[in-house]
LUMPAFI-184045 format. One record per residue (C-alpha): x, y, z; residue number from 1. Coordinates in steps of 0.001 Angstrom, whole numbers, plus 524288, in hexadecimal, padded with zeros to 5 digits. Example, Ala and Ser with C-alpha at 12.3 -4.5 7.8 and 13.67 -1.06 7.14 Angstrom:
BEGIN
[atom [8300C; 7EE6C; 81E78]; 1],
[atom [83566; 7FBDC; 81BE4]; 2],
END
This chain:
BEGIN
[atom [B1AEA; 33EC9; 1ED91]; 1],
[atom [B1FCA; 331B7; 1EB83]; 2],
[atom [B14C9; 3272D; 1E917]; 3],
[atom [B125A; 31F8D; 1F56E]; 4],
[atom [B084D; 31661; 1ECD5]; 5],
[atom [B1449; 30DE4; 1E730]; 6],
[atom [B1CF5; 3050C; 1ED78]; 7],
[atom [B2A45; 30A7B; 1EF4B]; 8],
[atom [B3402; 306EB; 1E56C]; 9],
[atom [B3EA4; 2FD9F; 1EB75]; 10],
[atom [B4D47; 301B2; 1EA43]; 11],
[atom [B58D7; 2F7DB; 1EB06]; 12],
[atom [B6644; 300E3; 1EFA8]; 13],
[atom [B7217; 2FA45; 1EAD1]; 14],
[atom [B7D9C; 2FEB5; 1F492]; 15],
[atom [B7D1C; 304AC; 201E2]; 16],
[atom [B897B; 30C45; 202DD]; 17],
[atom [B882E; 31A2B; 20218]; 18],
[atom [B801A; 31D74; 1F813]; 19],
[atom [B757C; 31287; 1F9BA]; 20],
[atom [B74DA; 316BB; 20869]; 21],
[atom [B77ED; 32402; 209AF]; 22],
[atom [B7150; 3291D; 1FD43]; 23],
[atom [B66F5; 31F01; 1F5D9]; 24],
[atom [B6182; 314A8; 200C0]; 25],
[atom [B5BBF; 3214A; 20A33]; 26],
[atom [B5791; 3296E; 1FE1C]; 27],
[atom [B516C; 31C4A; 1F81E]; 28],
[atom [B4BD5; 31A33; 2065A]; 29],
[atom [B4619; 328EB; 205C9]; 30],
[atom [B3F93; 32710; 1F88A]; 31],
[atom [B2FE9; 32688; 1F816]; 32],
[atom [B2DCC; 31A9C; 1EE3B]; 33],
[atom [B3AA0; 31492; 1F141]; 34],
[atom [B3F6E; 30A6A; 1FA08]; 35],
[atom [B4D44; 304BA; 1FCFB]; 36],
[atom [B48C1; 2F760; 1FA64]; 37],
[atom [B583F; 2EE8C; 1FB05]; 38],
[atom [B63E4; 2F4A9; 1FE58]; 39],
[atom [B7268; 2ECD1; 1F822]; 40],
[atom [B7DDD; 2EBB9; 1FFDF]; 41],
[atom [B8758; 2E18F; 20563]; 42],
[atom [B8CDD; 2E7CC; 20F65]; 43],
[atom [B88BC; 2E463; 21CCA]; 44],
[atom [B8B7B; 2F3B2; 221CF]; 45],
[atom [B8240; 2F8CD; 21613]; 46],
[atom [B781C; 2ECE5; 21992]; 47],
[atom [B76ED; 2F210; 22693]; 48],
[atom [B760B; 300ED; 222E1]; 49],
[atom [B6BAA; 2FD45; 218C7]; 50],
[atom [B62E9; 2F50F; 22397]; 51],
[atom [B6417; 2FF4C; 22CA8]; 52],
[atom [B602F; 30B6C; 22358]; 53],
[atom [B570D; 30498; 21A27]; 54],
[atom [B517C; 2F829; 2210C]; 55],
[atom [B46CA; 2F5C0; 21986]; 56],
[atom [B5015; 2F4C4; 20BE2]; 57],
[atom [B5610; 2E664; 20914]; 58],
[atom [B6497; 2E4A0; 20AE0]; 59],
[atom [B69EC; 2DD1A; 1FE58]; 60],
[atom [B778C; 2DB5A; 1FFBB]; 61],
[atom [B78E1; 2D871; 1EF7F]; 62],
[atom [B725E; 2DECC; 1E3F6]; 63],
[atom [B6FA0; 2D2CA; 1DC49]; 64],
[atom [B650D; 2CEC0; 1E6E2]; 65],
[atom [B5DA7; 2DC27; 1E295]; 66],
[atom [B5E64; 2D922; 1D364]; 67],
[atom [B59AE; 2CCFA; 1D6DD]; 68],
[atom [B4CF1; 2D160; 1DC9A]; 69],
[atom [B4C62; 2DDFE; 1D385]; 70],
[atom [B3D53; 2DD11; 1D549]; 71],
[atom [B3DF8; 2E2D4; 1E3A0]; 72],
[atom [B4361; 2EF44; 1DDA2]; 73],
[atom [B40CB; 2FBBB; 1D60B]; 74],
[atom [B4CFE; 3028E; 1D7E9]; 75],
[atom [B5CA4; 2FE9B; 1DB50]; 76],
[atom [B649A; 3098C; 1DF3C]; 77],
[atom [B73B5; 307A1; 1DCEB]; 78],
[atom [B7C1F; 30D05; 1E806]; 79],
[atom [B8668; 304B2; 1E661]; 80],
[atom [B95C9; 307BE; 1E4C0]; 81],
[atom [B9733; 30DF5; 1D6BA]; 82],
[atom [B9CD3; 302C7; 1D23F]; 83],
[atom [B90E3; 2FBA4; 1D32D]; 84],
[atom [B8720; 30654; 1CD08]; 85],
[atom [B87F6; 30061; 1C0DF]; 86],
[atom [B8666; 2F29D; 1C27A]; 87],
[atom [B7C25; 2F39B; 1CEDA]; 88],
[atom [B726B; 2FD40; 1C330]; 89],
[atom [B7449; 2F311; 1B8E8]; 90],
[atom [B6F54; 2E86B; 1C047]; 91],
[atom [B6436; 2F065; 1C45C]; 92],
[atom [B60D4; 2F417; 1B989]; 93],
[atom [B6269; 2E627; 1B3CF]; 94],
[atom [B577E; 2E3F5; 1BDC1]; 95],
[atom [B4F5A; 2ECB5; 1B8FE]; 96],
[atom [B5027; 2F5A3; 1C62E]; 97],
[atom [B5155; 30458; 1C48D]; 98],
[atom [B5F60; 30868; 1CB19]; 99],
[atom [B63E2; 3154D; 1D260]; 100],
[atom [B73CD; 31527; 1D030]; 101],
[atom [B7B50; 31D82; 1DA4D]; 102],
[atom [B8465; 326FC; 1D289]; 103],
[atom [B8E96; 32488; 1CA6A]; 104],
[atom [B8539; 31D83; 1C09A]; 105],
[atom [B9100; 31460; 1BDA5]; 106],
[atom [B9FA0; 31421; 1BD0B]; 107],
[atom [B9F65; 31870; 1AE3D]; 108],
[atom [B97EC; 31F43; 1A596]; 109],
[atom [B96A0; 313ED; 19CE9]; 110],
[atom [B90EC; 30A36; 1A8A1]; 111],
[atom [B88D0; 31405; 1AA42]; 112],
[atom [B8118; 315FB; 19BDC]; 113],
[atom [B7FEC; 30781; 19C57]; 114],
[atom [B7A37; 30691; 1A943]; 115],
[atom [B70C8; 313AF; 1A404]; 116],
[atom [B6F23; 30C45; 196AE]; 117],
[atom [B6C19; 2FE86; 19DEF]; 118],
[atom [B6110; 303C4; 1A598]; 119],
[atom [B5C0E; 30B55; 19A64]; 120],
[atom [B5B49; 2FEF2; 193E1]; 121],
[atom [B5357; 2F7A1; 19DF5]; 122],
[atom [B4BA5; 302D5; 1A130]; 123],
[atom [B50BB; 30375; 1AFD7]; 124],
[atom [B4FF8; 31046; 1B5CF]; 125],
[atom [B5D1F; 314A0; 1B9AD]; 126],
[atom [B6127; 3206C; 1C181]; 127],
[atom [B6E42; 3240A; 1CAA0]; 128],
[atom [B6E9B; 32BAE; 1D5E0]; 129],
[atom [B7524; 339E1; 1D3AD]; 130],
[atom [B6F3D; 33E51; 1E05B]; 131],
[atom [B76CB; 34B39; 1DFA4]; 132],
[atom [B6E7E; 3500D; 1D754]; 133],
[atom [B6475; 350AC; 1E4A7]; 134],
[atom [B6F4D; 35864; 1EB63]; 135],
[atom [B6A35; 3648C; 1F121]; 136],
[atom [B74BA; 36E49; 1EB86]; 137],
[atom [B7404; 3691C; 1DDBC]; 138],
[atom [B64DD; 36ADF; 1DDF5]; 139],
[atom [B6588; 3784D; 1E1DD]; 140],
[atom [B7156; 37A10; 1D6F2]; 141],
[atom [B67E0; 37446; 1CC03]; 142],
[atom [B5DD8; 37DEC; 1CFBF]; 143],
[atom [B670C; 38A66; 1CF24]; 144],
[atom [B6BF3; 386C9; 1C2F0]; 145],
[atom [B5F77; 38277; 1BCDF]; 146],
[atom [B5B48; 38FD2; 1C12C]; 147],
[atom [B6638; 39838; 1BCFB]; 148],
[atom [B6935; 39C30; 1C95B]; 149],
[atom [B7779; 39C3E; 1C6D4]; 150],
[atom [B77BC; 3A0ED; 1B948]; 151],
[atom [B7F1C; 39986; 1AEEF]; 152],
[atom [B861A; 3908A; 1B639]; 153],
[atom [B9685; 38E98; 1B2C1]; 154],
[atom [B9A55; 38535; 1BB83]; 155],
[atom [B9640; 37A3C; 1C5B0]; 156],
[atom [B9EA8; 376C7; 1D1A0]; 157],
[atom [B9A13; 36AD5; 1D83E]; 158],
[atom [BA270; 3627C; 1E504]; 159],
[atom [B9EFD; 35555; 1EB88]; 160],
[atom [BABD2; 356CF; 1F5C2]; 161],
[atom [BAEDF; 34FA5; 200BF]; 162],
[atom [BB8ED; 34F8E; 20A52]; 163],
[atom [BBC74; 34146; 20BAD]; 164],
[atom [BCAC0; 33D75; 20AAB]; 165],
[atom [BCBA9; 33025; 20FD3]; 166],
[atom [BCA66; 323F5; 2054D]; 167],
[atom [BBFCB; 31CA1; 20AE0]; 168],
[atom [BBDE7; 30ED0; 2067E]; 169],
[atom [BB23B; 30BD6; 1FCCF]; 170],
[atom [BB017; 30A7C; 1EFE8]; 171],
[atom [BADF2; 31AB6; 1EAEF]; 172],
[atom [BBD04; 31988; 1EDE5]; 173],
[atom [BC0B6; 30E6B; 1E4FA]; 174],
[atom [BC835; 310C9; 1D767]; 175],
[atom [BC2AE; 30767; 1CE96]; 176],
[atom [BB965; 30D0C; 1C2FD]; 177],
[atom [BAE16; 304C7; 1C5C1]; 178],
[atom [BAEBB; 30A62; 1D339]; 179],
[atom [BAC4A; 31996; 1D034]; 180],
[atom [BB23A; 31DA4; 1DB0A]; 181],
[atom [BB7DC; 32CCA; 1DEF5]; 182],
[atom [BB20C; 33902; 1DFDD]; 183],
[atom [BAFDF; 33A1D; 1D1B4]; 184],
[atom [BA4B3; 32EFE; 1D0BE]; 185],
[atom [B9DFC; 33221; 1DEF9]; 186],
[atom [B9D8D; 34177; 1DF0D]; 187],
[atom [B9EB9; 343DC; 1D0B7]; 188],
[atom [B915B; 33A8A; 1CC55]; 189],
[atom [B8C99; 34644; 1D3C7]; 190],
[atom [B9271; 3524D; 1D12D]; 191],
[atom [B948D; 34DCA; 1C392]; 192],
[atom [B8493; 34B34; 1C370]; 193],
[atom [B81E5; 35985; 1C834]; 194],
[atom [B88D2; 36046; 1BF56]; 195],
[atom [B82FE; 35AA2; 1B223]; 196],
[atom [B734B; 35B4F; 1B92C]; 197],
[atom [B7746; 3699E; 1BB9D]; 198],
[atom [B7E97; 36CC5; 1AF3C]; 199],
[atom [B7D19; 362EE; 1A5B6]; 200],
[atom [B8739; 3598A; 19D86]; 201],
[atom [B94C6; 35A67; 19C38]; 202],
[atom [B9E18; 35CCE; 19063]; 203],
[atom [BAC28; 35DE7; 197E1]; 204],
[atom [BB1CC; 35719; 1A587]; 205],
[atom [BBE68; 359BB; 1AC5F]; 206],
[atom [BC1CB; 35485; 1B809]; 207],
[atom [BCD52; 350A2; 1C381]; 208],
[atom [BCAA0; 34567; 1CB09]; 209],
[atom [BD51D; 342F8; 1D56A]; 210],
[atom [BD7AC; 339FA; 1E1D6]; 211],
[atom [BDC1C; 34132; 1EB6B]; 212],
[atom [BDC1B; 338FD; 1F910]; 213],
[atom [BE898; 32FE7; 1F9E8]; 214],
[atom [BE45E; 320DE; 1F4D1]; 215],
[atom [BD844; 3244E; 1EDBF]; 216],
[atom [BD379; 31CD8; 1E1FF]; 217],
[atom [BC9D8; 3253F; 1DBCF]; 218],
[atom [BC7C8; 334FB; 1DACC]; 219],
[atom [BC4BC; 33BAA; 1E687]; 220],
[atom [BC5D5; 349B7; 1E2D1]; 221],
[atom [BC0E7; 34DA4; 1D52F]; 222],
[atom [BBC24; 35ADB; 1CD0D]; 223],
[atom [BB322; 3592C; 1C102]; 224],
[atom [BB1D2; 365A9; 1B78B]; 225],
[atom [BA43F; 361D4; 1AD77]; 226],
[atom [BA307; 36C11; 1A468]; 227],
[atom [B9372; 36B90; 19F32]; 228],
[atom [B8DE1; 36C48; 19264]; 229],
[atom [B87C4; 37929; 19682]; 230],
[atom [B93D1; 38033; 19B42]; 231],
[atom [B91E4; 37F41; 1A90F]; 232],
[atom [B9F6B; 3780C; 1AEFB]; 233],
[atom [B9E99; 36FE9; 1BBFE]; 234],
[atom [BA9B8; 36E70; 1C552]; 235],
[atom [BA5FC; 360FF; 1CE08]; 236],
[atom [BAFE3; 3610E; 1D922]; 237],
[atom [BAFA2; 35225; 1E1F0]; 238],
[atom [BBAB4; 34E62; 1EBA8]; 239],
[atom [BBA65; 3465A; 1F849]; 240],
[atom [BC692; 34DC3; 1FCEB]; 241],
[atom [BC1C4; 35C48; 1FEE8]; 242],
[atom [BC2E5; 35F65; 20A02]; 243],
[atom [BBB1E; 36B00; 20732]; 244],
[atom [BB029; 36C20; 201A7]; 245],
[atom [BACB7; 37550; 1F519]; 246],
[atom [B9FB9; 3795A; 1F03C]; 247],
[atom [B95D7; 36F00; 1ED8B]; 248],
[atom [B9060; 3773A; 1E2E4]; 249],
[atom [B94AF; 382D9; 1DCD6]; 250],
[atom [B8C3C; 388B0; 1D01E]; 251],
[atom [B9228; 394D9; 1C7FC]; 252],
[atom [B89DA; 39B19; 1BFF2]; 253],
[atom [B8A2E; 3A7C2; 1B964]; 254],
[atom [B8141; 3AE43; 1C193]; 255],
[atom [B846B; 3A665; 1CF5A]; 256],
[atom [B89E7; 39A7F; 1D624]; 257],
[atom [B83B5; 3913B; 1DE1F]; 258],
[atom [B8BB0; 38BAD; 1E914]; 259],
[atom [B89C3; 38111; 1F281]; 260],
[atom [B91B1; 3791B; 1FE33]; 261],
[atom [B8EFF; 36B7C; 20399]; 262],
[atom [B896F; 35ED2; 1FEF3]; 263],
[atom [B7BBC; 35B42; 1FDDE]; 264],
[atom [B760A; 357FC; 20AA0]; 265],
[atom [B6EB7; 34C30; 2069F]; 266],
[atom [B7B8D; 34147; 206F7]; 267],
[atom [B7D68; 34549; 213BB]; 268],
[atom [B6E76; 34465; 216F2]; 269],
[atom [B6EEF; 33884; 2127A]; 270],
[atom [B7CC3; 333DA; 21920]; 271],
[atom [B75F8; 3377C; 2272A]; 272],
[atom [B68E9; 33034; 224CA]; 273],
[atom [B622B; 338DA; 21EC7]; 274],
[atom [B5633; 3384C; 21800]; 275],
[atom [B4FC8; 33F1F; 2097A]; 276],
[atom [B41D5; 33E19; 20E7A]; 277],
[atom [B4563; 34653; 21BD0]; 278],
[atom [B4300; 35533; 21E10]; 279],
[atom [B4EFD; 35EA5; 218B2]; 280],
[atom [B546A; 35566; 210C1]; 281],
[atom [B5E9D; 35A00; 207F2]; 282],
[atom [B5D98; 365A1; 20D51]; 283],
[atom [B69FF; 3705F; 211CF]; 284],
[atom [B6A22; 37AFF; 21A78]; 285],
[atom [B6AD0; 389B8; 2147E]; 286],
[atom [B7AA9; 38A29; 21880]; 287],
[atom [B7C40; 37FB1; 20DC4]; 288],
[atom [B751A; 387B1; 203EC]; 289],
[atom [B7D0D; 38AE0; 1F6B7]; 290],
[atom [B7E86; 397F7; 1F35D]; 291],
[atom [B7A29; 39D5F; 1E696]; 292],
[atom [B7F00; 3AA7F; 1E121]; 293],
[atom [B8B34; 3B3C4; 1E00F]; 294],
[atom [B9632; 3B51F; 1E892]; 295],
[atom [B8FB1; 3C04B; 1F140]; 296],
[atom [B8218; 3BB61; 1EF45]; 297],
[atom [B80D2; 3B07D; 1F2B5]; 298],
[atom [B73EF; 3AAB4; 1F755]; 299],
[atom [B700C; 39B77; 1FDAD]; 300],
[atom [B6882; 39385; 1F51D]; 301],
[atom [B6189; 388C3; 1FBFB]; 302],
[atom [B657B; 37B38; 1F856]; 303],
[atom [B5BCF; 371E0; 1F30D]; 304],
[atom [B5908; 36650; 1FAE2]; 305],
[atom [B5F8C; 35B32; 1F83B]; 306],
[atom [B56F6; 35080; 1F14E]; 307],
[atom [B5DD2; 3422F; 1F0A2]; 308],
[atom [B5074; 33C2E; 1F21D]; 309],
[atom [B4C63; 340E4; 1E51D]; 310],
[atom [B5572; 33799; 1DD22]; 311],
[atom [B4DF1; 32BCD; 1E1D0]; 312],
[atom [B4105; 33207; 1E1F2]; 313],
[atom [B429B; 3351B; 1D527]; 314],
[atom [B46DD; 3264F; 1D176]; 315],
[atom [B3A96; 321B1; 1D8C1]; 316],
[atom [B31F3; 32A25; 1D1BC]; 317],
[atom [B39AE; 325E5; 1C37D]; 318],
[atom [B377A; 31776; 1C79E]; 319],
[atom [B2816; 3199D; 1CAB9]; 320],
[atom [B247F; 32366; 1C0BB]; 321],
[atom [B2EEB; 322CB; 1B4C4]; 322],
[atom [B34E3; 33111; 1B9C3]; 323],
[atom [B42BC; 333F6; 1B561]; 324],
[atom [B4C7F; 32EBA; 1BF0E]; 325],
[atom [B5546; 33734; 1C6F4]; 326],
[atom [B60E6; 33656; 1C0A0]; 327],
[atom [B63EA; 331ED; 1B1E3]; 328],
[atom [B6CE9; 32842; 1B185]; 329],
[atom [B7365; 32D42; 1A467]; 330],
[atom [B7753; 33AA8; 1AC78]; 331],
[atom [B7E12; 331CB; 1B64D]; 332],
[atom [B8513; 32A6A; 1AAAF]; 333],
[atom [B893E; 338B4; 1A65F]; 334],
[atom [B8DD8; 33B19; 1B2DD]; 335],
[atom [B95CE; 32F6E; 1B47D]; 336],
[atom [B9B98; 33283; 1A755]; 337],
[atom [BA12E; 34004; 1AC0E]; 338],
[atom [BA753; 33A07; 1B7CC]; 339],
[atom [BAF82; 330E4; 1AF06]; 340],
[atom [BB24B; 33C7E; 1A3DF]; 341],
[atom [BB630; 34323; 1B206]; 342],
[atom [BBFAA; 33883; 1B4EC]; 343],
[atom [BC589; 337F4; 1A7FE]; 344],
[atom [BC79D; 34685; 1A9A0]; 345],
[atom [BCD6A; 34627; 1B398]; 346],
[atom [BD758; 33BA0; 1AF0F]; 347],
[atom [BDD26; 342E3; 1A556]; 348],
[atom [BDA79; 35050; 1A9E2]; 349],
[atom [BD107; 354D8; 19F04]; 350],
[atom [BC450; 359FC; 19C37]; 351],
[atom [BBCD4; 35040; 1941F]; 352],
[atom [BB25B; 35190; 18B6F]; 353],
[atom [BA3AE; 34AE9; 18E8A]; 354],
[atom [BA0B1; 3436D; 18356]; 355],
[atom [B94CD; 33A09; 18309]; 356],
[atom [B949B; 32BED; 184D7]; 357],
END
């Protein structure tokens, strides 16, 4: 139970786009021991969203204003464009506030050890938000492979596929570097992230990473093959022009496969308003149960429930009692590494070697 004794520890949220409002302001809001103390953004749309959803947070419409009153706070969350994930964390860290950075870590491996190495340094907790790792289906996957439900498993099949082939504007769609736009850097920080907490490092990456819709600038359709240090190879599938949908997750073992369709509930939850601390969260109906087994016999295995609230429960409970964060910032670095060895493959259509930095 969360101590009620203590005074809640007071979160700036730097952006308000999708992932500060959808995702971290209602889970912050949702959090015993946390409060969404200042929200940052300049636009007037956002402003009014923010007032309306979270009226008793300040509206700042520029980040300097928060580093200039760093006392007010114990804990800036970065939800800004990725872009801006680097520079935001530094100067929160240069004020001595612990940071939450929405994934991608940074734009490159190398932005990222520094920004890891910085806060080392000063001794400023910092942590990044790999909520997937909360997702319903991948719980339940952890667990059947943990208990050798599967047998040794061979290979790991993983989609994040949409159906979206209109350009719209914003800037996940822009070319420049700095901007880590495509497919690649939104659903791969994730399915990248699963596949090394299930199965551990990486020696080899191949990958194709294409653009597929008339006009775009960055990769929209892409297939990443990781082959493990332990054997087991995953096959990460992410595209925003399928216009149907594969597995989520398919596990092969040599004794069964695990199989499961849809997304995680929760983003949608979340999306219609609502809430972690409500009854049946993260929860999904039987029909959406994977199926564990043999072709033949096949049986439901219930999913876990989805658990998004546990990332910052867990960062509340590092801040107050010294616990291990979430999420170590190094495995996001990692993570951000294999994207760009992906890209690189993918360039000149070879499988390249992990080597360490």
């Amino acid at each position: 139970m969360a101590d009620t004794t203590r005074a809640p520890l007071r979160v700036g949220l730097l952006g308000y786009g999708i992932a500060g409002r959808v995702f971290h302001a209602p889970l912050i809001a949702a959090t015993p021991g946390l409060r969404l103390h200042a929200i940052v953004t300049a636009s007037p749309e956002r402003r009014e969203q923010a007032r309306h959803e979270h009226p008793d947070a300040r509206l700042v419409d520029d980040a300097d204003l928060l580093w200039r009153s760093a006392d007010a706070l114990d804990l800036v969350v970065v939800a800004t464009p990725n872009s801006q994930h680097v520079p935001m964390a530094r100067a929160a860290i240069a004020a001595g506030l612990p940071v939450v950075v929405d994934k991608p870590l940074a734009p490159t491996a190398a932005q990222g050890r520094e920004l890891v190495d910085e806060a080392e340094r000063r001794g400023v907790p910092l942590t990044v938000f790999q909520n997937r790792r909360w997702d319903g289906d991948f719980l339940t996957a952890r667990r059947l492979v943990q208990q050798g439900a599967l047998g040794r498993v061979t290979r790991f099949e993983s989609r994040f596929e949409r159906w979206r082939p209109a350009i719209k504007p914003g800037w996940r769609e822009l070319g420049a570097p700095q901007e880590a736009g495509g497919v690649l850097w939104d659903l791969g920080a994730h399915l990248v992230d699963q596949a090394v907490q299930l199965f551990g490092p990486v020696r080899s990456v191949y990958a194709e990473v294409d653009r597929r819709r008339p006009g775009a600038q960055v990769d929209d359709d892409a297939f990443v093959a990781l082959t493990h240090t332990g054997g087991v190879r995953s096959h990460l599938w992410m595209s925003a022009v399928a216009a149907q949908l594969g597995p989520r997750l398919r596990i092969l073992g040599d004794r069964a496969a695990y199989t499961t369709y849809g997304l995680d509930v929760q983003e949608e939850a979340l999306r219609d308003g609502g809430r972690p601390d409500r009854p049946g969260w993260g929860e999904v109906t039987p029909d959406r149960y994977g199926q564990l087994g043999v072709d033949g016999e096949l049986r439901p295995v219930p999913t876990a429930p989805g658990r998004y609230q546990d990332f910052y429960a867990e960062v509340a409970t590092a801040l107050r009692d010294g616990t291990p964060l979430p999420v170590d910032p190094r495995d996001s670095v990692d993570t951000v590494a294999l994207i760009e060895l992906a890209h690189r493959s993918a360039a000149r259509g070879e499988v390249l070697p992990v080597t360490s930095a």
